[in-house]
N, C-alpha and C positions, 0 to 999 in steps of 0.2 A: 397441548400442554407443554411438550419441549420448547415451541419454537417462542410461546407469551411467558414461560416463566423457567424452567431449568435451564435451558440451554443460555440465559444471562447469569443466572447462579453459576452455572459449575465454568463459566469464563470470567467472573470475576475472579474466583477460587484459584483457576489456572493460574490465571496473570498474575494473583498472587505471589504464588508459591513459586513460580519461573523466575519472579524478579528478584524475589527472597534469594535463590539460589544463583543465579546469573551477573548479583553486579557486583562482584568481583572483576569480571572479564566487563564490564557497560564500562567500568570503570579504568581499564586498559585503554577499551572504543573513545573514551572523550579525551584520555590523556595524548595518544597519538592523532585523533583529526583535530583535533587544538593547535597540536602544532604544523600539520598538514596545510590546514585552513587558512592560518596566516592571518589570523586576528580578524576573521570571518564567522566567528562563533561555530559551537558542536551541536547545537539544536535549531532544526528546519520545523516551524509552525504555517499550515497555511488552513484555509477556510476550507470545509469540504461541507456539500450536501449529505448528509443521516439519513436516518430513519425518518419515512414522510420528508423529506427533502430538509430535514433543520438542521442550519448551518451549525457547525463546532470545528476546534481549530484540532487537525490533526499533527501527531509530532511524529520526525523522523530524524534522523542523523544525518547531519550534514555534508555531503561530501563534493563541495563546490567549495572554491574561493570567491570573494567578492572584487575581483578585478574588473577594473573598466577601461574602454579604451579614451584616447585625447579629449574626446565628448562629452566623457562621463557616463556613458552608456555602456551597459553591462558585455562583456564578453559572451561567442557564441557558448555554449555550455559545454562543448567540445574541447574548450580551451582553458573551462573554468575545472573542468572534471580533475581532481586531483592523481596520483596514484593510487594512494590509501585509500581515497573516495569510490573509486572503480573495485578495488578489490572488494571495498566492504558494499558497496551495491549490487556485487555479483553473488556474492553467499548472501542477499538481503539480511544484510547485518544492519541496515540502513530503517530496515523494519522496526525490529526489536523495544523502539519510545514508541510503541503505539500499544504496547500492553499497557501502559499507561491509558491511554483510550478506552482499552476494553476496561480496565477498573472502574473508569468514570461512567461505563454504558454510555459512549457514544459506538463504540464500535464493538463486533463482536470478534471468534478466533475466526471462523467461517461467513463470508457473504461477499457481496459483490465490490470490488472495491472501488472505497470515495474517490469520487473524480471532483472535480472544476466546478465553480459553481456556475461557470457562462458557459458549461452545457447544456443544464435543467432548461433553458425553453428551445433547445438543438432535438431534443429527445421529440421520436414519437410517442402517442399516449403507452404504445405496448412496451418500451426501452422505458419509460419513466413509471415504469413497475419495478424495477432493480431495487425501486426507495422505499419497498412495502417492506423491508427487512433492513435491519440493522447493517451496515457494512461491515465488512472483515479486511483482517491482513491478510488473509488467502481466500479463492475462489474457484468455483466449478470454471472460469474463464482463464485462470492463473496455472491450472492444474491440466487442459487444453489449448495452450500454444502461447499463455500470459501476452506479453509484447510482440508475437510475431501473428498474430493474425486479426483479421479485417476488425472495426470498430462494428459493423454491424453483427457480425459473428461473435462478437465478446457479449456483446448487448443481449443474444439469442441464448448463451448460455447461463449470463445474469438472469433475466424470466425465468430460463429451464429449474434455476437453483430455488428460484423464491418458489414453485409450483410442487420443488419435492423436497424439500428442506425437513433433515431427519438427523438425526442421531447417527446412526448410520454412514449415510452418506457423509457428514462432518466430517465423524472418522475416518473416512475415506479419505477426502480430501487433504485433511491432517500428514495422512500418512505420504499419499501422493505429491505433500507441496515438498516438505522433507528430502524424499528422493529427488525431485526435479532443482533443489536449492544444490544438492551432491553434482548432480549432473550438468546444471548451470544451464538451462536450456530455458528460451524466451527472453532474456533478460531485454535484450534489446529488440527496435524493429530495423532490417536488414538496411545498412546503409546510418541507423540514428545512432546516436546517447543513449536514450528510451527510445519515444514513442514517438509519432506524426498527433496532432491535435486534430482532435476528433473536429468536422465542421459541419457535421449533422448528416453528411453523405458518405463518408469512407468507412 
């Protein structure tokens, strides 16, 4: 009963009344990466697999430039990463346009989070169960090592969440992404920006 129909109710509710109260300061976040960005826009939309794998465009805060070298071809992301853009991907301020998402029901506050849609045929059958639930801004894989541990390990804990997916546990997770946004821990994987692209083995 929580996971087909309350737990979308009291997230839309959430993201409501978060947004309600919050864009005061959303509205700091676009006025400083505006100018950060360098006429590189304040909203990041890209394609993610949902729920049963259905594509919708997920939003995030941008904190890249759109520089390119002599080519035309985009800068390493290392180069593109702003200051402001680092600060605010470090406290996932970067998150925050995906309540948006959860309002719309594509995403919920809890599940495993949207990736790439040119993983879905990378996935084995057991890892292409993550899509039996809604995605979240936060996860049982986010809240165990987020960006610093193996893609088959995230994938082990995405299953583990869709198999005990609770009220409960939510809260859990809630509380624990919280602390670890404080603490700033995973943000990256050792050595990256984020993350290594997952290529169906690592």
């Amino acid at each position: 009963m929580y996971q087909c129909l309350f737990k979308r109710l009291m997230g839309m509710m959430l993201a409501f009344v978060i947004l309600f109260v919050i864009w005061p300061f959303l509205l700091f976040v676009i006025i400083i990466l505006w100018r950060a960005n360098k006429g590189a826009g304040v909203f990041f939309t890209q394609e993610r697999p949902g729920r049963n794998s259905k594509i919708f465009k997920v939003i995030k805060f941008k904190t890249m430039t759109d520089e390119r070298d002599k080519d035309g071809k985009l800068l390493p992301d290392e180069k593109r990463l702003t200051k402001v853009g680092r600060v605010v991907r470090s406290l996932s301020i970067d998150e925050l346009p995906q309540l948006i998402n959860v309002l719309k029901g594509d995403m919920a506050f809890v599940g495993p989070r949207p990736l790439l849609p040119k993983y879905l045929p990378l996935y084995s059958k057991e890892q292409l169960r993550r899509h039996e639930v809604r995605p979240g801004i936060t996860g049982w894989a986010q809240i165990n090592g987020r960006n610093n541990i193996s893609w088959t390990r995230k994938f082990e804990y995405d299953v583990w969440y869709v198999d005990h997916v609770s009220f409960w546990l939510d809260l859990k997770i809630l509380f624990l992404t919280v602390k670890k946004v404080f603490v700033r821990e995973g943000i990256s994987k050792e050595g990256e920006v984020t993350t290594v692209p997952f290529d169906g083995t690592n």
